[in-house]
N, C-alpha and C positions, 0 to 999 in steps of 0.2 A: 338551262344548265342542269346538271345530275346535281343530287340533293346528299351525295357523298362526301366524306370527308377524311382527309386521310392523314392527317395531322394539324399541329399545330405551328404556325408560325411564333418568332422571337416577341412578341409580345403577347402571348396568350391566341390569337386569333386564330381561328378553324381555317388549317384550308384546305383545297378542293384535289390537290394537284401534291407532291412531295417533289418533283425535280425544278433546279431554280429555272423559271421560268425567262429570264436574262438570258444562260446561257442557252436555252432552245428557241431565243432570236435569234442569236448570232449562228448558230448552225443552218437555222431557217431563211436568216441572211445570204451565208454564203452562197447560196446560187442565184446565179445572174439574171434568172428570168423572176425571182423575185425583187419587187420592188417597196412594196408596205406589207404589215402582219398586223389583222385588226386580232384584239385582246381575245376573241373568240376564238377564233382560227388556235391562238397559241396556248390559250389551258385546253384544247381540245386534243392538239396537239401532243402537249405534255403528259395527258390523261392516257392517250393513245398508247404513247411511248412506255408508260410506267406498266399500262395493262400488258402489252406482251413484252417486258423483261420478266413481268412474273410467271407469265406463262413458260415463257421459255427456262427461265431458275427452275418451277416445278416441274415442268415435264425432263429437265435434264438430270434435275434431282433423284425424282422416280424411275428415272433408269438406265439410269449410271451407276459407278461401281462406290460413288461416293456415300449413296445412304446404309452400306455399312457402318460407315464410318461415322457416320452423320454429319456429313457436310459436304459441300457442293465444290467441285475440281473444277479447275481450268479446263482438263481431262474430258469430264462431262460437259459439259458447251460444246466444246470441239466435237465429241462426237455425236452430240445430238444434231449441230449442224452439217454434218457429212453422213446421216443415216436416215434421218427422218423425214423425209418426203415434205412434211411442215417446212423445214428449216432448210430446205436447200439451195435458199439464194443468200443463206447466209455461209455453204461451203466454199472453202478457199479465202475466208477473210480471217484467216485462223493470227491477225497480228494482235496484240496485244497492249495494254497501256505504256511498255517501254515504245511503242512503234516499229518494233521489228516482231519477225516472226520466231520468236524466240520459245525455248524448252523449259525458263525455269519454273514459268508458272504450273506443269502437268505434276510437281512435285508440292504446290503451295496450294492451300483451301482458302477459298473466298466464302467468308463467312459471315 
């Protein structure tokens, strides 16, 4: 395992990973052709996961219209996923945490 550390856990303890790792079972759960998730598999997983949200936050950051402002749009995700060749299996999932494909978020920063 990587010898990083990316926080602390509710009692003091280092840990490895920052997303609850619970709920990237039950994600990992739901498809059908899985059946078990050994403990490796799922901080590798999570590790995975956390490494390209940042990627994806910096590079949408840097070139978007949001680092005037200093801070990161709905706006900019969106458009990094319908222009960048990186992100383009991620165009057309443009919904959002209400679950619809909804506008209000192009006017609110995720910060």
């Amino acid at each position: 395992m990587a010898d990083g550390v990316a926080g602390r856990d509710k009692c003091g303890e280092q840990r490895l990973v920052s997303l609850p790792l619970s709920r990237i079972r039950v994600i990992m759960k739901s498809s059908p052709e899985v059946s078990s998730i050994n403990q490796e598999a799922l901080v590798l997983t999570a590790k995975a996961t956390e490494l390209f949200v940042q990627y994806l936050a910096t590079y949408s950051y840097r070139h978007g219209s949001g680092k005037e402002k200093k801070a990161l749009t709905y706006s900019d995700l969106s458009n990094t996923a319908e222009e960048s060749e990186t992100f383009q299996f991620l165009a057309g999932t443009k919904s959002c945490c209400c679950g619809t494909s909804c506008v209000h978020h192009s006017q609110k920063s995720l910060r």
